[in-house]
N, C-alpha and C positions, 0 to 999 in steps of 0.2 A: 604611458610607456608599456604599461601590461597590457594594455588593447588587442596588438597583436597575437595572444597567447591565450586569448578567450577561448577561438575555435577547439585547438588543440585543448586545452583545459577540456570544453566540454566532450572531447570526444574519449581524452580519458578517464572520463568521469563516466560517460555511456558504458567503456569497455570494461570499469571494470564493474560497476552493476550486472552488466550480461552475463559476467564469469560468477558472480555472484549467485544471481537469479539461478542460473544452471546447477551451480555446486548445491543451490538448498532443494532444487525439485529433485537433483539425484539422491540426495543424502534420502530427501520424505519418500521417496517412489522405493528403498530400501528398508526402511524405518518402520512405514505404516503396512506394507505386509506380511514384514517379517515375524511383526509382536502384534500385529492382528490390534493395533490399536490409533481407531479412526475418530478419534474425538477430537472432532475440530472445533468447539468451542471452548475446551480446555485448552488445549494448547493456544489457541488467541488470547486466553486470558492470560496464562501463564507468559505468554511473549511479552504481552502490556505488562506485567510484575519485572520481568528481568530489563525491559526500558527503564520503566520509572527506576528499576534498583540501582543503573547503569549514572542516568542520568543525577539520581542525588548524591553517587559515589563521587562523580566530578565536581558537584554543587562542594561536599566534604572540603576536597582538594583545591578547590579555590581556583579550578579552571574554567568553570563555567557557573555564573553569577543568577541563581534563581530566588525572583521571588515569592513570598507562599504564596497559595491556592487566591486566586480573586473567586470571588462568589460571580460578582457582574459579567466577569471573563468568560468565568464557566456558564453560566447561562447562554453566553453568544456563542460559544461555539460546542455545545449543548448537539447540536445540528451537525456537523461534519463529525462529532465521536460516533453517535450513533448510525450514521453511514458508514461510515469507516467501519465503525466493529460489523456491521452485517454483512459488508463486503467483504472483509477480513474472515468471516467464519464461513462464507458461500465459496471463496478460494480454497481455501482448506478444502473445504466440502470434497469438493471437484477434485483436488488431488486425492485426496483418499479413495475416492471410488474409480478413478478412472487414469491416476499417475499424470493427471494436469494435459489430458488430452484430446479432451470433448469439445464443446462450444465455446466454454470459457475462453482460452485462448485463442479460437479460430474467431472471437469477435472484438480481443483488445484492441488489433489495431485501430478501433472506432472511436476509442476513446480519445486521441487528440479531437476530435472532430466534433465528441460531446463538449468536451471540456469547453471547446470555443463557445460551443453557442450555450453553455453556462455564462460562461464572463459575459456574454450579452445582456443574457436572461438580469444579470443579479448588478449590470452596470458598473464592469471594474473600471479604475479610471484609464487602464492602459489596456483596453482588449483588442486582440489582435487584428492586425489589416485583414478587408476582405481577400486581397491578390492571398496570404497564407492562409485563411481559411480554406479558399478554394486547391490550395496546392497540396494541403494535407488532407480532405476531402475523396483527394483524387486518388494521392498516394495510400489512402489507407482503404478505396474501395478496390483496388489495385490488389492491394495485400491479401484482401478476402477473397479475390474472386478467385489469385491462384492456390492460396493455401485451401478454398472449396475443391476445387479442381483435381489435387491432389488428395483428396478423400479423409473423412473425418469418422475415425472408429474409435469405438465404445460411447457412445453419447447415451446418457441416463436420460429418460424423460424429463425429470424435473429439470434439466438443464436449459429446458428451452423456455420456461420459468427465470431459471437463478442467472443465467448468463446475459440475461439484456438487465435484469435487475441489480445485480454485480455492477456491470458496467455504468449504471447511472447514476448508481450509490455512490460509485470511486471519484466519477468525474465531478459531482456536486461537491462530495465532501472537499476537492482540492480546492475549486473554487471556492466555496465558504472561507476556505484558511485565509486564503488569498485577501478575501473581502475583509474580515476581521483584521488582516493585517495593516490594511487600507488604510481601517477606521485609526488602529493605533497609531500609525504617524503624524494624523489630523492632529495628536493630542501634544502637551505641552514635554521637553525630554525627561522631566521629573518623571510624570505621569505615566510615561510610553511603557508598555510591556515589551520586550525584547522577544525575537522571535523564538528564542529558547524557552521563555516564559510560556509565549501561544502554545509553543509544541507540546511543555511538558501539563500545562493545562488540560490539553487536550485530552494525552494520555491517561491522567487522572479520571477525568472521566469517562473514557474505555474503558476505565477498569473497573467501573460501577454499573456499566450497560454489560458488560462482560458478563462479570460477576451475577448479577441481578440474570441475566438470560443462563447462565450453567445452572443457576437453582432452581430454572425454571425447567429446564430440559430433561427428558427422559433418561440422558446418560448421566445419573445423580455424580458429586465429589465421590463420594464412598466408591462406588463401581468403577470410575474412570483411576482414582488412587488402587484400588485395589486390584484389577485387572494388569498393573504395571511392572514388567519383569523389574524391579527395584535391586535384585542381589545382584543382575548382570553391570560389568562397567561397560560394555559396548550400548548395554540399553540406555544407560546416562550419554555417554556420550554421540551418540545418535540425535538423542535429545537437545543437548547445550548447544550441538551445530546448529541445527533446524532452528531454535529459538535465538543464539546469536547473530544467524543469517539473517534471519526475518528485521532482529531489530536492526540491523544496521542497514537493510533495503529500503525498510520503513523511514527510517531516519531519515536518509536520502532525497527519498520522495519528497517526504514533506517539509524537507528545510530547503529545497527546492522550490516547492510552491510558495512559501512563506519570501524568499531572498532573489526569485527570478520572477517565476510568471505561473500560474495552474499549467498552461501550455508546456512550459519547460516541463513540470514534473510529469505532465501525462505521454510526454515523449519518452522520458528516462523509464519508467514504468511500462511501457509498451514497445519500447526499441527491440528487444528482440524480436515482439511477435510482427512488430511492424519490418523488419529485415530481412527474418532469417527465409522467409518466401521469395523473396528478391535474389538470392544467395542460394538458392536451391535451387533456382530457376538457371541461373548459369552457368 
């Protein structure tokens, strides 16, 4: 009976990610050069802290049922945290020096197209028909070629480095989820990890590959704490936006990839930059 109410589900489920996506690059494109504070791997850390915080507040309240930490779990997917947090800190990256409008975005539409030929790569049992590979192929070389066309300013060098590398990291790590989640339904329903389980697994360990790369980074705690206008309430709440946005885009994504398809979540993820050329075009 819900059948018919999929479409429209998804499509308010895109629309409101988009307004989303938009509200947190506006909020960072104010944030980060107002207080002159570009530390993108602090702030992915601190994202993964106000997740995880988010997430055992509901575990508290008994809406959402988490197991603790698996050792086994965390190992498997070991692999998409640590894409995921590099990709996560090379996004940042890019907003901060250039307000999210260099290469990075002028190559997400590519990522449906990676995603696919991941699920090949790594053998999901449901990867996509080739008739949609080729259809999203087209559509997303389509995307690039007018949003090229329509010219790409402030691009940093390293971006032609971080942005095909961004992009590979994003689309492997959904896939991995995807696979891992594969694996868990094989298992007995005692045994299964819930996809809340995967996710906040995961989380945990971002926030160890996080953590472990800020200490390793030249913009030490001390510096990044202490450079923070902390007396200002607009500097906090600048802040709780950006890191509320983030986790619930995050969320999105990847309870997405976990409960549809990697494809589903590389579309929800890439829907703007996959449109908004299309839409400007007419």
């Amino acid at each position: 009976m819900l059948k018919p109410l999929v479409p429209a589900l998804c499509l308010v489920v895109a629309v409101i990610y988009g307004l989303a996506d938009k509200l947190r690059n506006f909020v960072t494109g104010i944030f980060i050069p107002q207080y002159h504070y570009p530390y993108a791997v602090a702030l992915c850390f601190a994202q993964v802290l106000v997740s995880l915080l988010f997430l055992n507040l509901l575990h508290v309240l008994d809406l959402v049922p988490l197991k603790q930490y698996s050792r086994s779990l965390g190992e498997r997917l070991l692999v998409p945290a640590v894409c995921n947090s590099v990709h996560a800190v090379l996004a940042m990256w890019a907003k901060a020096i250039s307000s999210y409008a260099g290469l990075i975005p002028l190559t997400m539409p590519l990522l449906p197209s990676l995603t696919v030929g991941f699920s090949f790569a790594l053998k999901l049992a449901l990867p996509p028909s080739i008739h949609t590979s080729v259809l999203f192929s087209i559509l997303s070389g389509t995307s690039i070629v007018i949003r090229a066309s329509q010219g790409v300013s402030s691009v940093d060098p390293l971006e032609y480095i971080y942005a095909p590398l961004a992009l590979i990291l994003h689309s492997l790590s959904l896939t991995w989820l995807a696979k891992v989640s594969e694996a868990e339904h094989q298992h007995s329903p005692d045994a299964q990890a819930s996809i809340f389980d995967i996710y906040y697994t995961q989380l945990v360990n971002q926030s160890w590959v996080l953590g472990l790369l800020w200490l390793l980074h030249p913009d030490s705690p001390w510096q990044v704490l202490s450079r923070g206008s902390w007396h200002s309430l607009l500097f906090h709440g600048y802040l709780f936006a950006i890191l509320l946005l983030g986790m619930v885009l995050n969320f999105m994504v990847g309870i997405s990839a976990l409960c549809v398809s990697p494809l589903a979540a590389a579309l929800l993820r890439s829907s703007r930059e996959l449109v908004l050329p299309f839409i400007h075009l007419l």
